[in-house]
C-alpha positions as CSV (number, residue, x, y, z in Angstrom):
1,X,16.1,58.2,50.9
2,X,16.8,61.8,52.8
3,X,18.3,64.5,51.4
4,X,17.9,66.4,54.6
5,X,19.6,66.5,58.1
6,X,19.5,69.0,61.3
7,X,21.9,71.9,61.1
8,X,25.5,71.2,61.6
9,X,27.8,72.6,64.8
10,X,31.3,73.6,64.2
11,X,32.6,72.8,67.5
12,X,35.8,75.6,66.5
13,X,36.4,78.1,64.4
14,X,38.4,80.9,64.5
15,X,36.2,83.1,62.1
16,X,39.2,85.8,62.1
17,X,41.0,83.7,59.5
18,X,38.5,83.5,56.3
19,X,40.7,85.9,55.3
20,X,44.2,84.7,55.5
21,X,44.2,82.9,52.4
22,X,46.5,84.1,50.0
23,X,48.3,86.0,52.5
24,X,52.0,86.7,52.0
25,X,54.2,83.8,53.1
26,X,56.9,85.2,55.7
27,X,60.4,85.8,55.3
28,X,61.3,82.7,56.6
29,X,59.5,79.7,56.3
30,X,58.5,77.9,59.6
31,X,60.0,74.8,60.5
32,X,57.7,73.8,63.3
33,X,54.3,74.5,64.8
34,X,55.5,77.3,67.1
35,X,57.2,79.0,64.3
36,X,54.3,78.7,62.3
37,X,52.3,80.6,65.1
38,X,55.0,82.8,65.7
39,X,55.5,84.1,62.1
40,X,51.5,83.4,60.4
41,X,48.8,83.2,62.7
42,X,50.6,85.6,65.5
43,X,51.4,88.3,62.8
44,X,47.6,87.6,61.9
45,X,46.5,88.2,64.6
46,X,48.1,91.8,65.6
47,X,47.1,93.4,62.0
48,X,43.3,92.8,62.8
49,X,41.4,95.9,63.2
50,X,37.2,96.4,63.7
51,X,36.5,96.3,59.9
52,X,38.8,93.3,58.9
53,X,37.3,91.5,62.0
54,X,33.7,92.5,60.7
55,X,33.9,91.2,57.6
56,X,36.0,88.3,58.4
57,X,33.6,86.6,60.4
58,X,31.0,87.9,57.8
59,X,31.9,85.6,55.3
60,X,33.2,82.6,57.4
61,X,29.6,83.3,58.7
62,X,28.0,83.2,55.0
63,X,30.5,80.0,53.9
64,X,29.0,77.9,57.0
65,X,25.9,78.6,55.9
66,X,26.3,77.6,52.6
67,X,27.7,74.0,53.7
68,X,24.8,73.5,56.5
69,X,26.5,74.5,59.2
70,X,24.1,76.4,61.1
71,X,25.9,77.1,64.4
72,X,29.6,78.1,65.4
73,X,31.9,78.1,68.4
74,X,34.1,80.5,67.4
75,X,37.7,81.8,69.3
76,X,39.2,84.8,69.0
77,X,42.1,86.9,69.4
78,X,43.0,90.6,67.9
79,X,45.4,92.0,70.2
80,X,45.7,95.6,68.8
81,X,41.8,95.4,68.3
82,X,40.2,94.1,71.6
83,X,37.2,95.7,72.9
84,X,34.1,94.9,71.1
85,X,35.6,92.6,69.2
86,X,33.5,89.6,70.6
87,X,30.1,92.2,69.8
88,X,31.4,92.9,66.3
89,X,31.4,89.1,65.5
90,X,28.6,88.2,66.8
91,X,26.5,90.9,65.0
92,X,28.3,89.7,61.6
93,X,26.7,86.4,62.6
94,X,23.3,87.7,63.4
95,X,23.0,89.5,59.7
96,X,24.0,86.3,58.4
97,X,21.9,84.1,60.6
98,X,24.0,81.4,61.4
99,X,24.4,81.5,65.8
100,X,27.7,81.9,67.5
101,X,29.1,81.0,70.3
102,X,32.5,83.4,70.8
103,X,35.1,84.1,73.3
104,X,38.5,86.1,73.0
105,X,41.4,83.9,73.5
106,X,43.3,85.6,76.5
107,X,47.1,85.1,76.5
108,X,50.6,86.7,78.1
109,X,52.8,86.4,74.9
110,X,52.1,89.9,74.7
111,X,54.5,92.0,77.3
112,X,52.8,95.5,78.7
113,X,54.6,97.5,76.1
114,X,52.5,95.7,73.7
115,X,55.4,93.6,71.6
116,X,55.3,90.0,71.0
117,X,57.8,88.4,73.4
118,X,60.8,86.5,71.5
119,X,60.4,84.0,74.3
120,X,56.8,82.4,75.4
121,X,57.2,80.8,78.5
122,X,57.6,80.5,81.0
123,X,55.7,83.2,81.9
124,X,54.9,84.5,85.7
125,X,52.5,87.2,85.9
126,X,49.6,88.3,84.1
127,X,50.0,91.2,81.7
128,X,48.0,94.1,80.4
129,X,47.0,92.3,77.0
130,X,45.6,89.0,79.3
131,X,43.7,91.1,81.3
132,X,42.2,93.2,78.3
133,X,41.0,90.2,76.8
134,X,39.4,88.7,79.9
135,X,37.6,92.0,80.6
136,X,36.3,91.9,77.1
137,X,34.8,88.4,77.8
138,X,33.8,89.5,81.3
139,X,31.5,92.9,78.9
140,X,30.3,90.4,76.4
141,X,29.1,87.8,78.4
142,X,28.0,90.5,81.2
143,X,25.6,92.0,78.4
144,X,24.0,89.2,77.7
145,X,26.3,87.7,74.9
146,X,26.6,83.5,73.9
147,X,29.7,83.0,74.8
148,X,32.5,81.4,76.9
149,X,35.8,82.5,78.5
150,X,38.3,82.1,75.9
151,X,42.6,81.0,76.6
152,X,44.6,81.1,73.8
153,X,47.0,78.6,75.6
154,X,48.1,77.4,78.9
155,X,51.6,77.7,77.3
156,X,51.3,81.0,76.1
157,X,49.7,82.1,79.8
158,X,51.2,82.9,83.4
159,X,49.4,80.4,86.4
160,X,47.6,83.7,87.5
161,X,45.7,83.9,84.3
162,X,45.0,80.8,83.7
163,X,43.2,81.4,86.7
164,X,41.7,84.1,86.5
165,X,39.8,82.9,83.3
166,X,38.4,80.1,85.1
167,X,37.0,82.0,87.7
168,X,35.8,84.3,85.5
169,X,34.1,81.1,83.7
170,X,32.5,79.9,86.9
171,X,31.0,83.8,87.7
172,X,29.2,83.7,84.4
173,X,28.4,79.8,84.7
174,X,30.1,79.1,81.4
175,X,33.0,77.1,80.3
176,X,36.8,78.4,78.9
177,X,37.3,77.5,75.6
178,X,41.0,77.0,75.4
179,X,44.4,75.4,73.1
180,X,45.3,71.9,74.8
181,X,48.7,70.1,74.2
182,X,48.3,70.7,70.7
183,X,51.9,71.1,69.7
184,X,55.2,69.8,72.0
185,X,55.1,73.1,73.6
186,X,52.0,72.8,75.2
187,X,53.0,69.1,76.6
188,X,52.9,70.8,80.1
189,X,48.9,71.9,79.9
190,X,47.6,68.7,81.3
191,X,49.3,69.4,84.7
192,X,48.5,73.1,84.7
193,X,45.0,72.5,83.6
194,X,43.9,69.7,86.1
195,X,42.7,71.2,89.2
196,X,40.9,73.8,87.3
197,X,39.0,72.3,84.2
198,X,35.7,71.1,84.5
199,X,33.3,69.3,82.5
200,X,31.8,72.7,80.8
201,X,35.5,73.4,79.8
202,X,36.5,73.0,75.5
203,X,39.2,71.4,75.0
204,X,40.4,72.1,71.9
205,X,43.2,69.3,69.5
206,X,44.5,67.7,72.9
207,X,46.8,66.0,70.4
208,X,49.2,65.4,73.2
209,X,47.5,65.7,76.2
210,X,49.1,62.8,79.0
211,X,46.6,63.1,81.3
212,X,42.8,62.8,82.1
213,X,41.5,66.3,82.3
214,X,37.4,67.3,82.6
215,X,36.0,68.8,79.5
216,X,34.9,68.2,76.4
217,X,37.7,67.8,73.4
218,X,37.2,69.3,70.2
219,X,39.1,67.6,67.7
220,X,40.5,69.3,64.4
221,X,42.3,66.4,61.7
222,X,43.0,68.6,59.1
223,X,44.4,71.7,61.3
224,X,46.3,68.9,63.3
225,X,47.8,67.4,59.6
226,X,48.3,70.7,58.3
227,X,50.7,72.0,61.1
228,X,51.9,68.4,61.2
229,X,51.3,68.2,64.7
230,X,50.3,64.3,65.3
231,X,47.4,62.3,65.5
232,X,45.1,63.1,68.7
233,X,43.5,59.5,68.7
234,X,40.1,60.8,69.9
235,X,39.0,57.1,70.1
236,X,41.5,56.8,73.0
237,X,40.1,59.6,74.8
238,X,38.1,59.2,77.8
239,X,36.1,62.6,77.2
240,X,32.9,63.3,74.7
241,X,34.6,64.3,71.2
242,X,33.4,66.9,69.0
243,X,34.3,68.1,65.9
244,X,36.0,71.6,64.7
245,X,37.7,73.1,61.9
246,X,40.5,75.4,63.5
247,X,39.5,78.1,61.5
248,X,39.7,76.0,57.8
249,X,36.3,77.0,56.8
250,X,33.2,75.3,58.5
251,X,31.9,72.5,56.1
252,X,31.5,70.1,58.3
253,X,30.9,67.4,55.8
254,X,34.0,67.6,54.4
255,X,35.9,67.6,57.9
256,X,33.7,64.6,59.3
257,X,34.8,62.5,55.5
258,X,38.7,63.8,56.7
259,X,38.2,62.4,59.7
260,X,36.6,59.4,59.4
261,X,39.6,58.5,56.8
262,X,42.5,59.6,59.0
263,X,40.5,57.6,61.8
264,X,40.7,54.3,59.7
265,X,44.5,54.7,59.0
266,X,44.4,54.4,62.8
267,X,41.9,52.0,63.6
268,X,40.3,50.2,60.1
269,X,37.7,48.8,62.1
270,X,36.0,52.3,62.8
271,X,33.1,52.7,61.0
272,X,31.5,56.4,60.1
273,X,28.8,56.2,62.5
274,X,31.9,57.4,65.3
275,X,32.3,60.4,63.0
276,X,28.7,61.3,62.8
277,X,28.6,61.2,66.6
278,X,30.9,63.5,67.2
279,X,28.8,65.7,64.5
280,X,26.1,65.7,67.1
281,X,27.6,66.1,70.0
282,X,27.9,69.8,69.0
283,X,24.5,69.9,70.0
284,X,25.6,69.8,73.7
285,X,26.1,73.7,72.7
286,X,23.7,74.2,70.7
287,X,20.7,72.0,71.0
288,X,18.3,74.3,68.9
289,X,20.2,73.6,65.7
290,X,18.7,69.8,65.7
291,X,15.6,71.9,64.7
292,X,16.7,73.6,61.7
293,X,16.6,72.1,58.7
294,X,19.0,71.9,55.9
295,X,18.5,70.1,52.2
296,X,21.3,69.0,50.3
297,X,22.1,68.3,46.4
298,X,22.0,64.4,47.9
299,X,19.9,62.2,48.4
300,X,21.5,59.4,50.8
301,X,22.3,61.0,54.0
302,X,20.5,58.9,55.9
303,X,23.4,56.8,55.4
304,X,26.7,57.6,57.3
305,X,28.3,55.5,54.7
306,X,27.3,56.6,51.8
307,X,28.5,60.7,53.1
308,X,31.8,59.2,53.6
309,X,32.5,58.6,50.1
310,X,30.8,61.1,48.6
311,X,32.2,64.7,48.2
312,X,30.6,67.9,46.5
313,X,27.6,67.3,48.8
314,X,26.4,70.7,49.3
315,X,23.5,72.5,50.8
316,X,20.8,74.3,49.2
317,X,18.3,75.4,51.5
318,X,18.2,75.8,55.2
319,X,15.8,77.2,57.7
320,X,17.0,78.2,61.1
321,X,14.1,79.5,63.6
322,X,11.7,78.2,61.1
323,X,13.1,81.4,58.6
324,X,14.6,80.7,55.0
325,X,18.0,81.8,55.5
326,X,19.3,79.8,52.2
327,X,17.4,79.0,49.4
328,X,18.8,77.2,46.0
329,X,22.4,77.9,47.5
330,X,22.0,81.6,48.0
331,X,21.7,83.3,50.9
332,X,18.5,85.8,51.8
333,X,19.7,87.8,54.4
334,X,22.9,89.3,52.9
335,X,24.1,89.7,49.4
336,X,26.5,87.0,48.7
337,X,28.0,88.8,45.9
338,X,28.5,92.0,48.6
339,X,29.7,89.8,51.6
340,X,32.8,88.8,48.8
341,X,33.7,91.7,47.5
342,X,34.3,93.6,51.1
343,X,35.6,91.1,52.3
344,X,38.4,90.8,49.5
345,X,38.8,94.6,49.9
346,X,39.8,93.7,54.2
347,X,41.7,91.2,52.6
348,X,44.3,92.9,50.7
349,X,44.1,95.6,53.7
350,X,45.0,92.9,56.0
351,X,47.9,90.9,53.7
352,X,49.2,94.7,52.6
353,X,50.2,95.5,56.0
354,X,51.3,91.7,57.3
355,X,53.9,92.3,53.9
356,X,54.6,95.6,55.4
């Protein structure tokens, strides 16, 4: 019997959002997926500033840490709050001591006046806020950053950007971490995206993608059933699968039980063990976290089965780098109880002006 396992990789995050919850519904509710970006996450997005960001991916940082999860690909976008953002994350992370891997998700659904357009696509040319963002990967990365080149969406993107972030990808030897055919708007990203993916590219929900395209595919079953988007059928997939959380937290035990039970409403003859591979493939990105070591309040997780059908599993101590970053569920680097409380004070900065 184990009650011990390597550190978990959440294969996507969008650290940004640990605090959205309990943010003020809007006006109208949404009716689809793009109206749900359109009138949550977009609105999100704009009202970050440098603090919010800070603690935001503070806390997303401290909750990984606390479910095992000792490593992060994170995206992320902040419009109105652009350079440095990647810098302030990843320094959030490093106090913590959970690793991340970050990018900024370039997009054009900002015009160069700086107002959301009422209309996404299709767009032509590249615009002020696309090329901000890319410039703040190009800085990050440049100084030596872990990182990728991040796309919020080929259909939230001109042609010319699109390509210009995979260029920018190939100067730094990295991959774009990028949206795929995750809603019906997207449907287009598998003919946009061909000649230019490659196999370092993320490829992130692919719930509708109609075509073979390089990379690696991230997929997220409880973002996907929460936006009501469809069922990506990873096991159809030619690609490598990895598993992400779209920003819902980062216990990754709870996401791979999620999965492995939508999976089986699909195909009942899965078993867990395709879950737990997709668990480590993460460790394409980060291959050092197969050397930390995280202990749980269970005793069984040498068995893929028995995880399946047992929740409240939780970690209590994990060493990353051979350091004691958690020990008896608390961690030693931060103050838990501090990490909360500023980050509910960013929190009702952040939902005060998205009511405002």
């Amino acid at each position: 019997m184990s009650n011990q396992t390597a550190g978990f990789v959440c294969a996507h995050h969008h650290l940004y959002s640990s605090l959205a919850r309990g943010m003020p519904a809007p006006k109208k509710a949404p009716t689809n997926f793009l109206e749900i970006l359109q009138q949550v996450w977009w609105r999100l997005d704009e009202a970050l500033d440098e603090q919010m960001i800070y603690w935001s991916a503070m806390l997303g940082a401290t909750e990984a840490l606390l479910s095992g999860t000792t490593c992060i690909i994170d995206h992320h976008e902040s419009p109105k709050s652009i350079d440095g953002s990647l810098s302030t994350i990843a320094r959030a992370c490093k106090e913590v001591g959970v690793r991340v891997n970050t990018c900024y998700g370039v997009t054009d659904r900002w015009d160069n006046a700086g107002k959301l357009r009422s209309k996404v696509s299709p767009l032509s040319e590249m615009t002020q806020a696309a090329k901000q963002g890319l410039a703040e990967c190009d800085r990050f990365l440049s100084q030596g950053g872990r990182g990728m080149v991040g796309v919020h969406a080929a259909f939230t993107c001109s042609d010319e950007t699109l390509k210009a972030a995979s260029d920018l990808a190939l100067k730094h030897n990295v991959g774009v971490h990028i949206h795929v055919a995750e809603g019906f708007d997207d449907q287009q990203a598998g003919a946009r995206l061909e000649h230019l993916a490659n196999d370092d590219w993320l490829l992130v929900h692919a719930v509708h993608l109609d075509r073979k395209l390089a990379g690696t595919v991230v997929h997220n079953p409880r973002s996907n059933m929460n936006n009501s988007v469809g069922y990506a059928k990873p096991t159809k997939l030619n690609n490598q699968i990895m598993l992400g959380t779209d920003g819902i937290g980062a216990d990754m035990l709870e996401e791979a039980r999620l999965a492995y039970v939508r999976l089986r409403e699909f195909d009942v003859s899965s078993s867990p063990s395709v879950v737990w591979s997709w668990l480590e493939n993460g460790y394409k990105y980060f291959p050092e976290a197969k050397t930390d070591k995280v202990f749980f309040n269970y005793d069984h997780l040498e068995s893929e089965w028995h995880v399946a059908f047992t929740p409240g599993i939780r970690a209590t101590d994990v060493e990353i780098n051979g350091e004691k970053v958690l020990v008896s569920g608390l961690p030693t680097r931060v103050d838990i109880n501090e990490v909360r409380v500023k980050a509910a004070e960013q929190s009702k900065r952040l939902h005060e002006r998205l009511a405002n």
